[in-house]
DOLO-316169 format. One record per residue (C-alpha): residue number from 1; x, y, z. Coordinates in steps of 0.05 Angstrom, whole numbers, m for minus. Example, Ala and Ser with C-alpha at 12.3 -4.5 7.8 and 13.67 -1.06 7.14 Angstrom:
<r num="1" u="246" v="m90" w="156"/>
<r num="2" u="273" v="m21" w="143"/>
// end
This chain:
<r num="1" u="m577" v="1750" w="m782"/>
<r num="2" u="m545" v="1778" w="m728"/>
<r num="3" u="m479" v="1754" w="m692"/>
<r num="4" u="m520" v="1733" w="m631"/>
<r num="5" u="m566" v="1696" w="m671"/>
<r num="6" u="m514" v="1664" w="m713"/>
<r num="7" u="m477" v="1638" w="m643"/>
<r num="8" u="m552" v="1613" w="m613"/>
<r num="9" u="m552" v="1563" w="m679"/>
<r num="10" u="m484" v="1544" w="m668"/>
<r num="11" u="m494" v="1526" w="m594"/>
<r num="12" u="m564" v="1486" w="m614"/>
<r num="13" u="m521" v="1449" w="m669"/>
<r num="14" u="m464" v="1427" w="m619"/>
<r num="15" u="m517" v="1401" w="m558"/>
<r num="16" u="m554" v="1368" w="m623"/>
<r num="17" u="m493" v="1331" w="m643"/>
<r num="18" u="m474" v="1311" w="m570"/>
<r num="19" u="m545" v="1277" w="m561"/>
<r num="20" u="m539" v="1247" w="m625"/>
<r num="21" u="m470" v="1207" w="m606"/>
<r num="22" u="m483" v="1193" w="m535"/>
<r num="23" u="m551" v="1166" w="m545"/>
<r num="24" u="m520" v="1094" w="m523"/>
<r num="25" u="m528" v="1020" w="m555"/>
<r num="26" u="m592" v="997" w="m584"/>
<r num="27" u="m628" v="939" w="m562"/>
<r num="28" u="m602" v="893" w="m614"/>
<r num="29" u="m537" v="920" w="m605"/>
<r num="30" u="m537" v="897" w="m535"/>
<r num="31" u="m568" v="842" w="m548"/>
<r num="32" u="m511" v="820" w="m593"/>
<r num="33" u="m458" v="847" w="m538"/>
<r num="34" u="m489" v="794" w="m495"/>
<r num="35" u="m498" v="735" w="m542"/>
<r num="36" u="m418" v="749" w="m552"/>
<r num="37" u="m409" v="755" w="m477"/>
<r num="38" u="m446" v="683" w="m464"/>
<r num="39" u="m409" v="643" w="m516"/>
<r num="40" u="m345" v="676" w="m507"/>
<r num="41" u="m347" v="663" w="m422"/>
<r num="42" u="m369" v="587" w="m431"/>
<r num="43" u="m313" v="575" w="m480"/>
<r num="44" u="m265" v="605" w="m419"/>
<r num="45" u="m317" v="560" w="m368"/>
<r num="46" u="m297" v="499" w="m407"/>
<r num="47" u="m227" v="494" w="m424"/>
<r num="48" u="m215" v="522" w="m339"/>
<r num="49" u="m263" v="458" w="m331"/>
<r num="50" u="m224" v="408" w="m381"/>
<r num="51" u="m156" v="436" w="m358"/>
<r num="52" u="m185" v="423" w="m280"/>
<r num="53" u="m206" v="353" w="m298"/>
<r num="54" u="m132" v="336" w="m332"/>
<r num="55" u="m90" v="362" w="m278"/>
<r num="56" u="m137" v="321" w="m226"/>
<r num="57" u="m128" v="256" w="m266"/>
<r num="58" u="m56" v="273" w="m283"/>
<r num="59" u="m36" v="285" w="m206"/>
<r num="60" u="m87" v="221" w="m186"/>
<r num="61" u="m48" v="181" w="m236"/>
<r num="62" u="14" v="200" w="m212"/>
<r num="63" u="m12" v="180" w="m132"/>
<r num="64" u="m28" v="108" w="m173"/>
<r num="65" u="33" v="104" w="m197"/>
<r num="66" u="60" v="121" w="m127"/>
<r num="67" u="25" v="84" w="m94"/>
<r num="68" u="32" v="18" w="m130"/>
<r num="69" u="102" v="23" w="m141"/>
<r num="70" u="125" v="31" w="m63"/>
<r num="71" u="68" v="m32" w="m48"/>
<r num="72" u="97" v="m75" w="m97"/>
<r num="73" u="168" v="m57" w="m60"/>
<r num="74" u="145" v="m61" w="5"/>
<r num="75" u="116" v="m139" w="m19"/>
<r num="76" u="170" v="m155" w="m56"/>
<r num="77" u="218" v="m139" w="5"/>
<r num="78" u="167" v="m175" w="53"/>
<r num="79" u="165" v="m240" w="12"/>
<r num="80" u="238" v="m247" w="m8"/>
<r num="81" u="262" v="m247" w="66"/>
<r num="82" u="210" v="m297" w="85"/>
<r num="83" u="238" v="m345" w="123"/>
<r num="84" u="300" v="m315" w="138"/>
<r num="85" u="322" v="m322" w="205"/>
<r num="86" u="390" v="m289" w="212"/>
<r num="87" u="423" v="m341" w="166"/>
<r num="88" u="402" v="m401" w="220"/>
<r num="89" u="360" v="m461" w="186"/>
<r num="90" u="346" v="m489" w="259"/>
<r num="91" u="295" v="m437" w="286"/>
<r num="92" u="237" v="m498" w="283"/>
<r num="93" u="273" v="m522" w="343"/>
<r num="94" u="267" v="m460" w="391"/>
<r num="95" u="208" v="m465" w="434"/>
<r num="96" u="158" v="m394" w="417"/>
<r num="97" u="158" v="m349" w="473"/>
<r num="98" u="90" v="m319" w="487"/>
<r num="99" u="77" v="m244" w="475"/>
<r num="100" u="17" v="m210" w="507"/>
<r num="101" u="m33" v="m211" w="452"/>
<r num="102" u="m21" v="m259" w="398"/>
<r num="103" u="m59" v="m274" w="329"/>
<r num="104" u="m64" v="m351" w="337"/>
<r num="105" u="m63" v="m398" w="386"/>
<r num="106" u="5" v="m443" w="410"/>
<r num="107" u="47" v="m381" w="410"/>
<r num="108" u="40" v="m374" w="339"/>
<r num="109" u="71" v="m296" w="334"/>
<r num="110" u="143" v="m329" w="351"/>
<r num="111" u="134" v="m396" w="318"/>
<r num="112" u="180" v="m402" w="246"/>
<r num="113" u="144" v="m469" w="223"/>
<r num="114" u="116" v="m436" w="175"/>
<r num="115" u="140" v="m370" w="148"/>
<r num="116" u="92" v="m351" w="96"/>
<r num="117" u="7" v="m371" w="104"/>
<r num="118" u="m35" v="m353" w="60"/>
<r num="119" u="m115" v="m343" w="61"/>
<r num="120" u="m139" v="m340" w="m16"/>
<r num="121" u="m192" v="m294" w="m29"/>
<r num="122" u="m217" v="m273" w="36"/>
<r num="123" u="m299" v="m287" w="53"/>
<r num="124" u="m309" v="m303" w="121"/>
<r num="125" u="m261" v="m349" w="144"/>
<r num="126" u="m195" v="m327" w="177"/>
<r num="127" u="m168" v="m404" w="165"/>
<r num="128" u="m104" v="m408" w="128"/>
<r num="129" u="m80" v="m458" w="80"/>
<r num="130" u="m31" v="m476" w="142"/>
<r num="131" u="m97" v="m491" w="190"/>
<r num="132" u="m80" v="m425" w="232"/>
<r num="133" u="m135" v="m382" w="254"/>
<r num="134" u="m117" v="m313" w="249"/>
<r num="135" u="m166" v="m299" w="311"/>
<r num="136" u="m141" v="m223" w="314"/>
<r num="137" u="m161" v="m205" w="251"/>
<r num="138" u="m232" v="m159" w="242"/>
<r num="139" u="m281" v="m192" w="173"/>
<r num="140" u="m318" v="m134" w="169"/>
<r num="141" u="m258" v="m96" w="158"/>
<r num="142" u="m234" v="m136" w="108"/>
<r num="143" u="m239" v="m126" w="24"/>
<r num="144" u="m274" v="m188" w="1"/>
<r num="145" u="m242" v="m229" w="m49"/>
<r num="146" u="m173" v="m211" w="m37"/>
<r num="147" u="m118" v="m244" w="m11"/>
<r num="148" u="m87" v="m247" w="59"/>
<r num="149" u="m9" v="m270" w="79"/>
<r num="150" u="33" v="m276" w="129"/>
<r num="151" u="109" v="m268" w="123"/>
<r num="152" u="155" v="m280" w="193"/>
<r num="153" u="226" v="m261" w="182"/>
<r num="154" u="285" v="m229" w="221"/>
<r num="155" u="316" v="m159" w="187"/>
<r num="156" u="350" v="m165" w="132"/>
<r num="157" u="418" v="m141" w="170"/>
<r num="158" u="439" v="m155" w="250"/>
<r num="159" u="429" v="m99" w="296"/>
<r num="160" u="490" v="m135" w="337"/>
<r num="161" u="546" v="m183" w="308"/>
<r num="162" u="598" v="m211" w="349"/>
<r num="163" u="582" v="m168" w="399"/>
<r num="164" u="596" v="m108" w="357"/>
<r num="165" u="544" v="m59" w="334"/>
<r num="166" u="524" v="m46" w="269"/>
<r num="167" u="541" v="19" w="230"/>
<r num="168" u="504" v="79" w="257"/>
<r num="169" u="466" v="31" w="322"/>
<r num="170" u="491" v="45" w="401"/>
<r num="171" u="429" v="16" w="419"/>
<r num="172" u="377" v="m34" w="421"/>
<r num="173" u="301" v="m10" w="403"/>
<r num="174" u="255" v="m10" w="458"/>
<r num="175" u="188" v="m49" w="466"/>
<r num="176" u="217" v="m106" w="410"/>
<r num="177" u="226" v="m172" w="405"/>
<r num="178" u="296" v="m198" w="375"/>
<r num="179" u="334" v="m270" w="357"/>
<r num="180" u="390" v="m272" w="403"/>
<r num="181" u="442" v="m321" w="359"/>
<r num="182" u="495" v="m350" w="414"/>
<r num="183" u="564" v="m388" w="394"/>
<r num="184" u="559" v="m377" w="314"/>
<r num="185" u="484" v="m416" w="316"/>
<r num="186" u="496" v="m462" w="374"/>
<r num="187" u="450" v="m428" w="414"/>
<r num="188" u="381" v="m390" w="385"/>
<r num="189" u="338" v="m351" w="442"/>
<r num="190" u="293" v="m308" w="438"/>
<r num="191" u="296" v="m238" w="475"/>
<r num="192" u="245" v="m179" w="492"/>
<r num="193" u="274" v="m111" w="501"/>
<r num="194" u="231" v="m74" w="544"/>
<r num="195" u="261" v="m4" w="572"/>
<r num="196" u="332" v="m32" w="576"/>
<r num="197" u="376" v="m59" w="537"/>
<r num="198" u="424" v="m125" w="518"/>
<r num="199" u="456" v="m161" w="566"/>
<r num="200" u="529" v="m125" w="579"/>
<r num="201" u="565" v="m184" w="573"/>
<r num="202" u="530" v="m195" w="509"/>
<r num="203" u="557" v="m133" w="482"/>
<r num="204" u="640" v="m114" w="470"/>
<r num="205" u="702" v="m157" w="429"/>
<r num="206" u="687" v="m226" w="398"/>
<r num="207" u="629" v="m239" w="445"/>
<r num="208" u="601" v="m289" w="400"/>
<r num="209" u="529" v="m263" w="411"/>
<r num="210" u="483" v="m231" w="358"/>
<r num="211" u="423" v="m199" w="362"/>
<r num="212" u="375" v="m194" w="302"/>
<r num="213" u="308" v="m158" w="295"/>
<r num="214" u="243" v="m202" w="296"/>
<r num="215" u="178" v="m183" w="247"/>
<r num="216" u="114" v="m220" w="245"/>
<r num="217" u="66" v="m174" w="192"/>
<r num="218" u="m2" v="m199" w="171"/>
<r num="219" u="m13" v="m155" w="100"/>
<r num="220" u="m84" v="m152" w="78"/>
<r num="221" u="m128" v="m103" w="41"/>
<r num="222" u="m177" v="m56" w="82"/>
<r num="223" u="m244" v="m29" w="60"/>
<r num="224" u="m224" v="34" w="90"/>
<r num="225" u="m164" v="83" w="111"/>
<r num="226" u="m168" v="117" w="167"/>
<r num="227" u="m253" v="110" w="190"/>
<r num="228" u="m295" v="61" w="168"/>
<r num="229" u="m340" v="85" w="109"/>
<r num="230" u="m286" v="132" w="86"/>
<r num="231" u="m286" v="92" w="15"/>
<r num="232" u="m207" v="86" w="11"/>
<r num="233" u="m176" v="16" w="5"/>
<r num="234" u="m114" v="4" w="39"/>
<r num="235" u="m61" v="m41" w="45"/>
<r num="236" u="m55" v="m46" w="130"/>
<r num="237" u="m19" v="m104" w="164"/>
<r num="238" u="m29" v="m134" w="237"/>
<r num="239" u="42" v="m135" w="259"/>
<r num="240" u="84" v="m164" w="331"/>
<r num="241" u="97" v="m91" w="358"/>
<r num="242" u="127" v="m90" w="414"/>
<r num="243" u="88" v="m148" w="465"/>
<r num="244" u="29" v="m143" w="431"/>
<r num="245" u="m5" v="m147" w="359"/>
<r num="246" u="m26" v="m82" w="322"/>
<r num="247" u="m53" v="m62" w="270"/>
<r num="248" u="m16" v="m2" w="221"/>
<r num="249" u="m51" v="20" w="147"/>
<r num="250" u="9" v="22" w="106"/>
<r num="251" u="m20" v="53" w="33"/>
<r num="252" u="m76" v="80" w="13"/>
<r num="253" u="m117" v="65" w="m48"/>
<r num="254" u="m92" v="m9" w="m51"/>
<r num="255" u="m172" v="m38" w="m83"/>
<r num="256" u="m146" v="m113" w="m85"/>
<r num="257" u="m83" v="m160" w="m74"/>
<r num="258" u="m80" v="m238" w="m108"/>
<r num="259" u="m14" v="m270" w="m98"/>
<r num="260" u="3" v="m335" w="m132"/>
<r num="261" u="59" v="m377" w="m107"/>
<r num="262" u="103" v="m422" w="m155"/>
<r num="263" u="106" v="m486" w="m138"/>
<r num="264" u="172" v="m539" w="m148"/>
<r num="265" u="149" v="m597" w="m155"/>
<r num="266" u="214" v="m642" w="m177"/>
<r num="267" u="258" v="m610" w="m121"/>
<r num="268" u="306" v="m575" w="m172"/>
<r num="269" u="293" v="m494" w="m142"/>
<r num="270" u="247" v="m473" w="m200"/>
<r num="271" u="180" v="m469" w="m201"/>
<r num="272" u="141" v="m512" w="m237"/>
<r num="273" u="65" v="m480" w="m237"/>
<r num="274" u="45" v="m431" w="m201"/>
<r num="275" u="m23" v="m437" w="m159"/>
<r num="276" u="m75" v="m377" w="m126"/>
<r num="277" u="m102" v="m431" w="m77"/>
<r num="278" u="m37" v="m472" w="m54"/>
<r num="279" u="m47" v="m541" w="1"/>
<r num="280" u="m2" v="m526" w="56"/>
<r num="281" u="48" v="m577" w="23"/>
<r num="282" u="52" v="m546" w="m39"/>
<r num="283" u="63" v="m473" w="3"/>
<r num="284" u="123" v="m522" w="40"/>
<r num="285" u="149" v="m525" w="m33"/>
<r num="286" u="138" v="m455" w="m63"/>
<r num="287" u="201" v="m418" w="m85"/>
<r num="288" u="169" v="m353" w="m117"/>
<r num="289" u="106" v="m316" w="m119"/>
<r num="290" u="75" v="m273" w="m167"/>
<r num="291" u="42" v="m211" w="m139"/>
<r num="292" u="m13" v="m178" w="m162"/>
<r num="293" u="m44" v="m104" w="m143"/>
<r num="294" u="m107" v="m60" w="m166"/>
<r num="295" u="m90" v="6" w="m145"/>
<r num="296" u="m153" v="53" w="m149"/>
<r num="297" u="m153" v="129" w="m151"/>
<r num="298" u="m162" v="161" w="m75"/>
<r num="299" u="m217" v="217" w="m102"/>
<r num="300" u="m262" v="196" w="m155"/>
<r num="301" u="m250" v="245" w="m230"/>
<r num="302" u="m306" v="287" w="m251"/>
<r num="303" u="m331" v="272" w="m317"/>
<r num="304" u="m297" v="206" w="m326"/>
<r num="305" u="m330" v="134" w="m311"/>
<r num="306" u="m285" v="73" w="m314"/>
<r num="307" u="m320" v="17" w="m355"/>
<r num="308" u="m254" v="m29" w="m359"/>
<r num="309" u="m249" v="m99" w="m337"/>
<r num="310" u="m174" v="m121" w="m299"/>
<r num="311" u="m151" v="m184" w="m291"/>
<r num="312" u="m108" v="m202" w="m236"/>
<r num="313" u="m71" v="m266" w="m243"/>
<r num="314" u="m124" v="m319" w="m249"/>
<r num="315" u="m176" v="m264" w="m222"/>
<r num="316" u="m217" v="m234" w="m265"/>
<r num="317" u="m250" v="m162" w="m242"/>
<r num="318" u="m311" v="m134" w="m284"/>
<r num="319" u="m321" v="m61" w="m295"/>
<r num="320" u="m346" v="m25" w="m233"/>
<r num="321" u="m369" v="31" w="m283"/>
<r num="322" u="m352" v="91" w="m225"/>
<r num="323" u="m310" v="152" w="m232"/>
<r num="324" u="m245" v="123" w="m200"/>
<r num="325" u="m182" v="108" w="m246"/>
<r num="326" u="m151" v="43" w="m240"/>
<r num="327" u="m83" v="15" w="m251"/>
<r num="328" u="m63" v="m65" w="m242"/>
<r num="329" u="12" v="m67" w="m214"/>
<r num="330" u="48" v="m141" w="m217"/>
<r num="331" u="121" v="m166" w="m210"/>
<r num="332" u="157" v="m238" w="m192"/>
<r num="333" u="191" v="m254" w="m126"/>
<r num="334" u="240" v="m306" w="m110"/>
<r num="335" u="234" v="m340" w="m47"/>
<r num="336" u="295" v="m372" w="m30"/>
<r num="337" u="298" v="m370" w="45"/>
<r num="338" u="228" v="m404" w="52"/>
<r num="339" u="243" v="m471" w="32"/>
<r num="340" u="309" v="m481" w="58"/>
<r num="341" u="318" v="m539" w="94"/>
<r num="342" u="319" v="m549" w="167"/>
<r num="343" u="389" v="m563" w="208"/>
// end
C-alpha cells in the first residue's frame, strides 16, 4: 500500500470518528433531559411560590399588627379623655353654640351633657343609648353589627394658660373651635377661630384667660376605605372640623369594633359588670370600657382560607371561610373624667 493510500484511510478513519461523536442525543436521552428539566423547574416554581406566599402573609401580618395596635391607641386615648373639659366640672352649664352643620339636633356638637353615646351593634338606627340621633351619619356606609361612639373632650394639654402659650405654640389654629376658661373657671365661653386669632387682651402676663382645644369625633367602622366597593374596612370618624362636621377614615382594615363599658353600680369608682348594651343611666355611671377590634388583612393571601371563629367580648363571629387573615386586638380603659361630678 502506498503512502497516498495509507493517508486516504487515515483521513476516512478521522471524518468516521467525528460523525460517530457528534451524532447528538438520542430520543430517550432527551427525553430524560426533559423529564429532569420539568421536575427540577417546578421544584424552583414552588418554593419561589411558597416563599411568595410567606413574605405576603408575613408583611400582611405585620400591617395587622400595625394596624391594630395604633387603633387600640388612638381608642384608648379617645376614651380616657372623655369628658375632660380643661379640668372644669361645670361645662353642663354653658349654653352650646351652633356650628354650621351639626350631627344632632339642639346644638348637640358643643353640648358636654353627655360625653360618651354609644349605638350597640349598628342595623339601621342612628339612635343612641342617650336618645340622640346622629342624623349626619350615612347606614349604607356603615359595617353592620358593630359598634358606634361618641367621645367630646377638650386636648389633653391648653394651647393658652394664663395668657401664656404653651411650649412650641405662637398661635391659635385656624377654622377651630376652642373652650375659652376666664378667671381660673369663673367664666367658660366658647370661641371660634376663624382666620384670626385670640383676643389681644386675652393673650400676655397673668391674664387669667385660657384657651383649650375642642374635639367632638364620632368613631365607627366603614365598609369601605377610600370608594365604596373597595372591600377594606376602616375605622373613619365624623368629627367638629372647623364650623362644620366631616368625615376622615382613620385605619384601614379595622373589620369590626364592640366596646363594653363597666358599670359602678355602688358609687365606690370600680366597676361592677361590664355591659355591650348600656341604658343611658348606666352609661351616666360607667368608669371603664373594654375595647374590642377584628383587624382583617387589606389584600386577601393566596393559598390560605381562614376557617376560624373570633369572639369579641360578648360577640361571637363565625368563620367567614375567605382568604383574609384575621387578628382580634382588646385592652381596658379607665374613664375617670366621664363621671365626675358636676360643679
Amino acid at each position: 500500500m502506498s503512502a497516498t493510500h495509507r493517508k486516504k484511510m487515515a483521513c476516512r478513519k478521522s471524518v468516521s470518528s467525528s460523525l460517530h461523536y457528534s451524532r447528538g442525543l438520542s430520543l430517550v436521552e432527551l427525553m430524560i433531559s426533559i423529564l429532569l428539566g420539568l421536575i427540577l423547574s417546578t421544584g424552583i416554581i414552588t418554593i419561589y411560590i411558597e416563599s411568595k406566599n410567606n413574605y405576603q402573609s408575613e408583611d400582611e401580618l405585620a400591617r395587622i399588627q400595625e394596624n391594630g395596635r395604633y387603633t387600640l391607641s388612638l381608642l384608648k386615648r379617645e376614651l380616657t379623655l372623655a369628658g375632660f373639659f380643661a379640668g372644669n366640672l361645670n361645662t353642663d352649664e354653658m349654653t352650646p353654640s351652633a356650628v354650621t352643620t351639626d350631627c344632632a339636633t339642639g346644638n348637640w356638637v358643643l353640648d358636654t351633657s353627655d360625653s360618651i353615646e354609644l349605638i350597640d351593634s349598628f342595623s339601621s338606627s342612628f339612635a343612641t343609648v342617650n336618645g340622640t340621633t346622629l342624623n349626619c351619619m350615612t347606614a349604607s356606609d356603615i359595617e353592620a353589627g358593630t359598634d358606634i361612639v361618641v367621645v367630646k373632650r377638650t386636648a389633653g394639654d391648653f394651647t393658652l394658660k394664663n395668657g401664656a402659650w404653651n411650649d412650641g405654640l405662637t398661635a391659635s389654629e385656624k377654622t377651630q373651635w376652642y373652650l375659652k376658661v376666664d378667671g381660673f373657671g369663673d367664666s367658660l365661653a366658647w370661641v371660634y377661630i376663624d382666620s384670626g386669632d385670640f383676643d389681644t387682651a386675652d393673650v400676655g402676663t397673668d391674664t387669667e384667660v385660657d384657651y383649650w382645644e375642642y374635639y367632638t369625633n364620632i368613631f365607627y367602622v366603614q365598609n369601605y376605605s377610600n370608594t365604596a366597593g373597595d372591600n377594606i374596612p376602616s375605622l373613619c370618624t365624623e368629627r367638629l372640623s372647623g364650623n362644620i362636621v366631616t368625615k376622615q377614615c382613620l385605619v384601614e382594615g379595622i373589620e369590626d369594633m364592640q366596646i363594653e363599658f363597666g358599670i359602678d353600680t355602688d358609687a365606690d369608682g370600680v366597676a361592677n359588670q361590664f355591659k355591650s348594651a348600656p341604658t343611658s343611666t348606666e352609661m351616666a355611671t360607667a368608669v371603664a370600657a373594654r375595647i374590642y377590634l377584628l383587624v382583617r388583612s387589606i389584600d386577601s393571601v393566596a393559598g390560605y382560607t381562614n376557617s376560624k371563629t373570633y369572639s369579641l367580648g360578648e360577640k361571637s363571629i363565625a368563620a367567614k371561610n375567605d382568604g383574609y387573615l384575621r387578628r382580634v386586638f382588646s385592652t381596658t380603659v379607665q374613664m375617670r373624667n366621664a363621671t365626675l361630678p358636676a360643679a
